[in-house]
FISEKOL-173271 format. One record per residue (C-alpha): residue number from 1; x, y, z. Coordinates in steps of 0.02 Angstrom, whole numbers, plus 50000, padded with zeros to 5 digits. Each point is the difference from the previous one (the first is absolute). Layout:
BEGIN
(NUM,(X,Y,Z));
...
***
This chain:
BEGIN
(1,(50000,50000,50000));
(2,(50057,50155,49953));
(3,(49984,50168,50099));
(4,(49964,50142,49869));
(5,(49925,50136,50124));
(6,(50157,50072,50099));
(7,(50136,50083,49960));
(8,(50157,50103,50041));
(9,(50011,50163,49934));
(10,(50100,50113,50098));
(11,(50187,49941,50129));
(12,(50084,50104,50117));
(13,(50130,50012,50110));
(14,(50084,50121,50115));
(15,(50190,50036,50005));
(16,(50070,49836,50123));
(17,(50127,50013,50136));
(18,(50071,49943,50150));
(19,(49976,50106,50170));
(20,(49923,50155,49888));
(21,(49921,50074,50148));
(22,(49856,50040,49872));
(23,(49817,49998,50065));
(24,(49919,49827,49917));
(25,(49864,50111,49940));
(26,(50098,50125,49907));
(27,(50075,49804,49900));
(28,(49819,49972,49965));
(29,(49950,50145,49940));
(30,(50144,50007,49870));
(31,(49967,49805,49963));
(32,(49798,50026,49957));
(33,(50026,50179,49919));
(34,(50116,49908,49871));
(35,(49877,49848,49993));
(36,(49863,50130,49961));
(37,(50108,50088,49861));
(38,(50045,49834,49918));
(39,(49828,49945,49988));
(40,(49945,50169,49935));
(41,(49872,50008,50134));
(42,(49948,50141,50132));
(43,(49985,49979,50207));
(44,(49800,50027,49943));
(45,(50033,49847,49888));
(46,(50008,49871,50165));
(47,(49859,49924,50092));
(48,(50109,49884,50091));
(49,(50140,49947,50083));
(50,(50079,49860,50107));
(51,(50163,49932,50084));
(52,(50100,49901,50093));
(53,(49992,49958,50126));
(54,(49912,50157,50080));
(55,(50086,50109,50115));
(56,(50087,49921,50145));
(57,(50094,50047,50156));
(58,(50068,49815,50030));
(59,(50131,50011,49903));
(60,(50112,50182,49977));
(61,(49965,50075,49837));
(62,(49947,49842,49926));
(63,(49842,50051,49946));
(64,(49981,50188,50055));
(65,(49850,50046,49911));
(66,(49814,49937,49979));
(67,(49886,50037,49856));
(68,(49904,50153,50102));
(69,(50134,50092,50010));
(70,(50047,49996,49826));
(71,(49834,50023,49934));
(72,(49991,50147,50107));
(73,(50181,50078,49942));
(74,(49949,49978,49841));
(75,(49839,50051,50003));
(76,(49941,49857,49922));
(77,(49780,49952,49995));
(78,(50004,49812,49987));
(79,(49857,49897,49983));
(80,(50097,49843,50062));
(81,(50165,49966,50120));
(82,(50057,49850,50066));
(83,(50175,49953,50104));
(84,(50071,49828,50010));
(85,(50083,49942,50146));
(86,(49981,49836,49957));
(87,(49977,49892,49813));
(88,(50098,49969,49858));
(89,(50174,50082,50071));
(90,(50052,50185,49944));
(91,(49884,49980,49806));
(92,(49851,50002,50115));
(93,(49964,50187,49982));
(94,(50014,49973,49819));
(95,(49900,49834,49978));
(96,(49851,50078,50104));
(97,(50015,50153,49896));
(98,(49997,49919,49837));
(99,(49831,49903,50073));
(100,(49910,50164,50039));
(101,(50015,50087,49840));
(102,(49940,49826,49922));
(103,(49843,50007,50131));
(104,(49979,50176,49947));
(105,(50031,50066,50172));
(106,(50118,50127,49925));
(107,(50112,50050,49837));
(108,(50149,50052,50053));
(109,(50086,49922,50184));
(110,(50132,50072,50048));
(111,(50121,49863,50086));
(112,(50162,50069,50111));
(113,(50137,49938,50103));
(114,(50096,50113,50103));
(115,(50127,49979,50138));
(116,(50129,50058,50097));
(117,(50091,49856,50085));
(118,(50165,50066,49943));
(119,(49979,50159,50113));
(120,(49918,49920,50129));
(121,(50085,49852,50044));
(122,(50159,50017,50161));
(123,(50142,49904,50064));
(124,(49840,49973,50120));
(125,(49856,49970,49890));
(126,(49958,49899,49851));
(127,(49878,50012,49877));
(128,(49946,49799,50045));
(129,(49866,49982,50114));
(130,(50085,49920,50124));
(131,(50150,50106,49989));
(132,(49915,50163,50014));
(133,(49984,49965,50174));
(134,(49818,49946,50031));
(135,(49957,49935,50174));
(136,(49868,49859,49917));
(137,(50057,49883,49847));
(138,(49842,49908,49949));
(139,(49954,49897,49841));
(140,(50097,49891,49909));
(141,(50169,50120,50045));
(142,(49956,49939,50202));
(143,(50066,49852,49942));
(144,(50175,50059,49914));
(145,(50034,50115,50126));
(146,(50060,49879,50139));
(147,(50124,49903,49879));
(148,(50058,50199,49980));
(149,(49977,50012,49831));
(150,(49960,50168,50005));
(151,(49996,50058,49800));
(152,(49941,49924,49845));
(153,(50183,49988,49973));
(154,(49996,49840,50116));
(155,(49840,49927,49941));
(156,(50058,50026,49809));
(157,(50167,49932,50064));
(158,(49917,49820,50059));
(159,(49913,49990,49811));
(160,(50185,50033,49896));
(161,(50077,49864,50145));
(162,(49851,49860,49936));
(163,(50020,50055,49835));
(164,(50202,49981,49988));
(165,(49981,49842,50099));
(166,(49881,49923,49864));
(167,(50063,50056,49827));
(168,(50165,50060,50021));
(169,(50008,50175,49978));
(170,(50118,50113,50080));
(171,(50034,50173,50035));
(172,(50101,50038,49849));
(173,(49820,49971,49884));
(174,(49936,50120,50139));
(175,(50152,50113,49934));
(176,(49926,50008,49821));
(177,(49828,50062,50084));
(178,(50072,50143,50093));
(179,(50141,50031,49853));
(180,(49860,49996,49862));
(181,(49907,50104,50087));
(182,(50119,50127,50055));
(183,(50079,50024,49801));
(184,(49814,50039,49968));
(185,(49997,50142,50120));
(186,(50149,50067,49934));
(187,(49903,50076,49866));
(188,(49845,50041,50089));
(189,(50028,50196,50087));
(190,(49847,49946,50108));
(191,(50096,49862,50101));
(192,(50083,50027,50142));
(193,(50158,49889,50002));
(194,(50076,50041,49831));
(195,(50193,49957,50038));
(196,(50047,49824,49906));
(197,(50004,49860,50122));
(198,(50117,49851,49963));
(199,(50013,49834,50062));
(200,(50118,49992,50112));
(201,(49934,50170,50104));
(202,(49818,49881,49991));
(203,(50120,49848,50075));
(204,(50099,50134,50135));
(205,(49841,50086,50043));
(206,(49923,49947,50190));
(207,(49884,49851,50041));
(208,(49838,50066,50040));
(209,(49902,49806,50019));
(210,(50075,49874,49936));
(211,(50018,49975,49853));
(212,(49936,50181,49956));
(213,(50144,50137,50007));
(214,(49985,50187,49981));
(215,(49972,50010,49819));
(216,(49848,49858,49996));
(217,(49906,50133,50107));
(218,(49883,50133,49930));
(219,(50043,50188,50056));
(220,(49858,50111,50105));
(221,(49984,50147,49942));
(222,(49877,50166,49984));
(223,(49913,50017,49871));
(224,(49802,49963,49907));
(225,(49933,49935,49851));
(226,(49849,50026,49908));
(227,(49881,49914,49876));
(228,(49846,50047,49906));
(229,(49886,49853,49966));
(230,(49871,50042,49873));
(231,(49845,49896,49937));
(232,(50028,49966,49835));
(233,(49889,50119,49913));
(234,(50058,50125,50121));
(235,(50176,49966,49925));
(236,(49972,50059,49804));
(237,(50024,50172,50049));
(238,(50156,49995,50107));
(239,(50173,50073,49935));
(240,(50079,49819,50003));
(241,(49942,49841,49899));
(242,(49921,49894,50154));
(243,(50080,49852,50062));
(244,(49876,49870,50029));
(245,(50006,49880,50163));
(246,(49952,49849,49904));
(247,(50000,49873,50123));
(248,(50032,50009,50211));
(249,(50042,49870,50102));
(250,(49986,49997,50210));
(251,(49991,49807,50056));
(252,(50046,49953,50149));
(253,(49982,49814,50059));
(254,(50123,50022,50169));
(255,(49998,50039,50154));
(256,(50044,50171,50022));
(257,(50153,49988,50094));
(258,(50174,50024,49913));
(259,(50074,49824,50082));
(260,(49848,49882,49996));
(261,(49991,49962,49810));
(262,(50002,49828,49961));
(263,(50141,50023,49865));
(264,(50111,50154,50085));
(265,(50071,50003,49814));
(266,(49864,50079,49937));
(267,(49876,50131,50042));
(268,(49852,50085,49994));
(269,(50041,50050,49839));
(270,(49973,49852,49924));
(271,(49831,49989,50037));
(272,(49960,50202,49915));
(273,(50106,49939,49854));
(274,(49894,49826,49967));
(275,(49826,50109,50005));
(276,(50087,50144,49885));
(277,(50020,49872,49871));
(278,(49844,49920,50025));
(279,(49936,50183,49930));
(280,(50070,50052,49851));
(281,(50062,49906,49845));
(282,(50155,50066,50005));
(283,(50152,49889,50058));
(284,(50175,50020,50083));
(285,(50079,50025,49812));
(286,(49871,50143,49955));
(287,(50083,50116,50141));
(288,(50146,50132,49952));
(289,(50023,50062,50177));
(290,(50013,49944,50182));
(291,(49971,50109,50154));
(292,(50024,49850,50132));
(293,(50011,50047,50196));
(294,(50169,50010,50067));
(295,(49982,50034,50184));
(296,(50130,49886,50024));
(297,(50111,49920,49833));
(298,(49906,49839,50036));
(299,(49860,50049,49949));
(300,(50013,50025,49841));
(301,(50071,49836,49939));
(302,(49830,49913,50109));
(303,(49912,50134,49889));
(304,(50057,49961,49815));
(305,(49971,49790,50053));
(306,(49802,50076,50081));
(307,(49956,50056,49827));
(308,(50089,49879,49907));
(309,(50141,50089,49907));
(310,(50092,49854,50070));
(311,(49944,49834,50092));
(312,(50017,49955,50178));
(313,(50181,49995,50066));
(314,(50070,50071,49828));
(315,(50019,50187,50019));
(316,(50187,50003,50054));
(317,(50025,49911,49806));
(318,(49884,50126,49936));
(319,(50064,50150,50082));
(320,(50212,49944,49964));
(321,(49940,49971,49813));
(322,(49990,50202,50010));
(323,(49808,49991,49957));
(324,(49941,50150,50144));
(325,(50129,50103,49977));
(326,(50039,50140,49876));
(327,(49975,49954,49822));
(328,(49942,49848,50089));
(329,(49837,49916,49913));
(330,(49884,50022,50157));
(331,(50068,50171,50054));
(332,(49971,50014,50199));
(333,(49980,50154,50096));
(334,(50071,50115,49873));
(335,(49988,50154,50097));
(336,(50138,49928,50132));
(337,(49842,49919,50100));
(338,(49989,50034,50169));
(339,(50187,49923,50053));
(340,(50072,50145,49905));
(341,(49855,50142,49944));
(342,(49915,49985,50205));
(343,(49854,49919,50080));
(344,(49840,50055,49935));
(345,(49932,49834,50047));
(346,(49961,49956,49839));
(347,(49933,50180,49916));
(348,(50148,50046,49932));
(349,(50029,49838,49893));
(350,(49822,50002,49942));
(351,(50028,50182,49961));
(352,(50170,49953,49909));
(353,(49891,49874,49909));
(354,(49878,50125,49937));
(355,(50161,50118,49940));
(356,(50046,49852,49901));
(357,(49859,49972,49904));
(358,(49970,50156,49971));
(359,(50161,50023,49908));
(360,(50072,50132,50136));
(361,(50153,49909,50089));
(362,(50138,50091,49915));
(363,(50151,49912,50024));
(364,(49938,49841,50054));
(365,(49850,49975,49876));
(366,(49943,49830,49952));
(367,(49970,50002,49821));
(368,(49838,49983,49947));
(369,(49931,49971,50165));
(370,(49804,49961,49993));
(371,(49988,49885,50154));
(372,(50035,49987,50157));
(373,(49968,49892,50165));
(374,(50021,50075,50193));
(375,(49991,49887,50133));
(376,(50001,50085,50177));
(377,(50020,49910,50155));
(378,(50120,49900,50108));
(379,(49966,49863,50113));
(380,(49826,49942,50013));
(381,(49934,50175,49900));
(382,(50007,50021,49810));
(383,(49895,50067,49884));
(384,(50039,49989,49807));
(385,(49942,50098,49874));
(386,(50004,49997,49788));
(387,(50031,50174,49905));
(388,(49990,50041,49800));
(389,(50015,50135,49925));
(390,(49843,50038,49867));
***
């Protein structure tokens, strides 16, 4: 089945950094006023909007604002809003989006992340839950907590350990993820790390959990992204040929924890990526560009396997035969992804993605890009998602 009623018209995103001290509203107002502009479309022009997760004090500057206050700086009239805390990982905001303009509950959504857990984070305080110094862990993290593993660093960590042990990959195919990534970046002025990185400084560089170092870690920063999604008929008018979501995917047949999977070398991923496919026509070979999680480095090669670019316990062959890379055949993350271009949790790949088909990543442009998969999520999260342009 096909989805022919939402679209993307319109991508922004605010000037990223580390410790910029910047208010995370003054990053999402630059990040929406260039989504506006792109789509060709006014502040009078939305009628919705949504997030994720919603604004939240549990966790420093993780999630700083909610959708009231943005509506309200912007002085937008929505007919429809919606947050989610909880669902399909980070695409949530823009899976329930592209549902309400199909419902006809608006036209245009207007979907935003912005954060500032680069500014906010001390020696003292994390951006993790149970690092930011709460006095009550509950949920599924009540039960990490006590074997201290503190930061999706740890629980990440456990997966790459099961997934080494079975299929013999080590952290030199990890290398080619963060190297990849980081030679993309190079020519994107948007990322934040944008010195080369070599092999050996990824082999010198500090154990953070083993067998993740420094460089298989994304980077918090400050900054916001934006999206316009647009019903389809909505879409003719905008300044930018639409990209259609043709097919969405946000299984999930696990428990929700990050250690209780039956197969810890997978994740939830797999399950969004089987009910993607089960809604579209299109297959693995059909896509031209990849914007795959990378919270951690192991995620991406659990990723490319989840939506079959690869099967299960091949990615290290697939990723040393130079297939992710640049001029690589499945180009991954080609805006330096969040190990090299900062943590966006997922918007800024998907807004990377949307550059691509659109023709507009100088530098680093696919040719003839006209498809694209994003899968968001790590652990027992994911949600997957189809693009093409028109």
């Amino acid at each position: 089945m096909t989805l022919a009623k939402a679209t993307i018209t319109g991508a922004g995103i605010s000037r990223l950094g580390r410790k910029t001290g910047r208010p995370a509203m003054l990053h999402l107002v630059e990040a929406a006023t260039e989504a506006l502009a792109c789509a060709g479309l006014t502040r009078e022009d939305i009628d919705g909007i949504t997030t994720y997760p919603g604004r939240t004090s549990g966790s420093p500057g993780m999630s700083p604002l909610g959708t009231g206050e943005v509506r309200n700086a912007l002085g937008l009239r929505t007919r429809w809003h919606c947050s989610t805390p909880e669902g399909p990982s980070q695409m949530a905001p823009i899976i329930s989006a592209a549902m309400a303009v199909m419902c006809g509950q608006a036209r245009h959504v207007l979907c935003f992340r912005a954060l500032t857990e680069s500014s906010s984070q001390t020696p003292e305080r994390r951006a993790s839950i149970p690092g930011a110094g709460e006095s009550r862990v509950d949920g599924w993290t009540s039960w990490l907590v006590p074997a201290h593993a503190m930061s999706g660093a740890n629980w990440a960590g456990w997966i790459a350990t099961r997934y080494f042990h079975e299929f013999g990959m080590t952290r030199d195919h990890l290398a080619m993820v963060a190297l990849g990534q980081r030679q993309f970046a190079l020519a994107n002025p948007s990322a934040v790390m944008r010195k080369p990185l070599s092999l050996q400084e990824y082999r010198d560089a500090r154990m953070i959990s083993s067998p993740l170092g420094l460089f298989d870690c994304d980077l918090p920063i400050d900054g916001a992204c934006a999206f316009i999604v647009s019903a389809a008929d909505a879409a003719k008018d905008c300044a930018r040929p639409p990209l259609r979501i043709e097919a969405m995917g946000a299984g999930l047949r696990s428990q929700e924890t990050w250690d209780q999977r039956a197969d810890l070398t997978t994740m939830g991923a797999h399950d969004s990526s089987a009910d993607l496919w089960q809604r579209t026509d299109l297959r693995p070979e059909d896509v031209d560009v990849l914007a795959l999680y990378d919270g951690f480095s192991i995620f991406v090669p659990l990723w490319l396997e989840a939506l079959g670019f690869c099967g299960h316990g091949e990615a290290k062959d697939f990723i040393a035969e130079g297939n992710i890379g640049p001029s690589g055949r499945y180009p991954v993350n080609t805006g330096g992804g969040q190990l090299s271009g900062g943590r966006l949790h997922g918007f800024g790949l998907l807004h990377e993605a949307c550059l691509q088909l659109w023709g507009d990543a100088a530098g680093r442009q696919v040719p003839e890009a006209r498809t694209a998969v994003c899968g968001m999520g790590g652990g027992f999260i994911a949600g997957a998602m189809l693009l093409q342009r028109n």
